[in-house]
Steps between C-alpha positions, in 0.01 A plus 500: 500500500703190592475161684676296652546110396596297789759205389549184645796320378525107390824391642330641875288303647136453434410610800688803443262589144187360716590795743586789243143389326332573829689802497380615150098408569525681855657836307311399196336896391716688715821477291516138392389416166653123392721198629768394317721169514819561378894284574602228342309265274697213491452264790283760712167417238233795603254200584705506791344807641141403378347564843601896440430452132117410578518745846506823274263374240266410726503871640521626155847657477672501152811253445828490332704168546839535320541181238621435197828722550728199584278194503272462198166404399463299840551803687256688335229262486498415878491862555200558285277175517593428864611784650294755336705793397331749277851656406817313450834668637736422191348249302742514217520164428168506424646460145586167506112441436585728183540369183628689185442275200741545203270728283455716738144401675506456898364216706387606897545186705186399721649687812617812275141514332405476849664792637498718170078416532425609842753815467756360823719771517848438484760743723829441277819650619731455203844601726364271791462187207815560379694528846288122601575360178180486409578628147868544369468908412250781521474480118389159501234591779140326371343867619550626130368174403179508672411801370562471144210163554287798614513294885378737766806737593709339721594714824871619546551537856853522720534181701705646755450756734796712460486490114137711533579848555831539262438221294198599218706804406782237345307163467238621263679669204798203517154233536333737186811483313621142545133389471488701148167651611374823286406826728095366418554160678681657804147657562336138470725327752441614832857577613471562896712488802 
């Protein structure tokens, strides 16, 4: 069984997401199962697009807002506390609020603790971060990272459409190797397309 998530897109208008959230409460158990703001973070803030933000929770449809991927803490907070996302598209800078002290011992920021707390999934796509710049190299990917602090898996999805159908068969040993992950954490970190 699958659903489909409808998408509105930040750097459209607000109208534009106000109109796909319609869309996804009138098809809302006949195929549609979420909203999801995704485009670019900086200077198209999700807030933007609060009216389709509030439209869907108010009709009780699940939503992803993409943050954190390019744009930081800021991102991600505004999609959380005012836009309320219950999963984060990306998110991987979510370790700036991450500190590792010298012996060893980690520090959650309040927004990390925050996220880590109330189990915010996090849909990581380590070849997507790496072609944005969000982090320098798949082996230096924070998805490893997170999982080793025993932080709810992150998701590994394809952010593109045309990577989906060829693209698990090479992304996920090259992520698994880069990523150093052992054949037992594979299972643990929900790789899907």
């Amino acid at each position: 069984v699958c659903g489909q998530i409808i998408c509105g897109i930040r750097h459209i208008s607000a109208a534009s997401s106000l109109e796909l959230a319609e869309l996804a409460v009138r098809w809302k158990g006949r195929g549609v199962v979420g909203f999801d703001l995704a485009g670019a973070e900086k200077d198209y803030p999700a807030k933007d697009h609060i009216e389709a933000c509030l439209y869907v929770l108010n009709n009780n449809i699940n939503i992803t807002i993409h943050a954190g991927e390019s744009f930081g803490l800021p991102s991600i907070w505004e999609a959380l506390q005012i836009c309320g996302a219950e999963r984060l598209g990306h998110g991987v800078r979510i370790v700036d609020d991450i500190t590792r002290e010298p012996d060893g011992s980690v520090h959650l920021g309040r927004l990390a603790s925050y996220i880590r707390d109330r189990r915010v999934p996090l849909e990581m796509c380590p070849t997507s971060n790496v072609g944005t710049g969000a982090v320098s190299s798949i082996a230096e990917h924070p998805i490893k990272a997170l999982h080793d602090l025993r932080w709810m898996p992150p998701l590994r999805y394809t952010d593109a459409q045309w990577e989906v159908l060829g693209a698990m068969v090479a992304i996920l040993p090259r992520a698994a190797g880069e990523l150093q992950l052992v054949f037992s954490e594979r299972g643990e970190i929900d790789f899907t397309g």
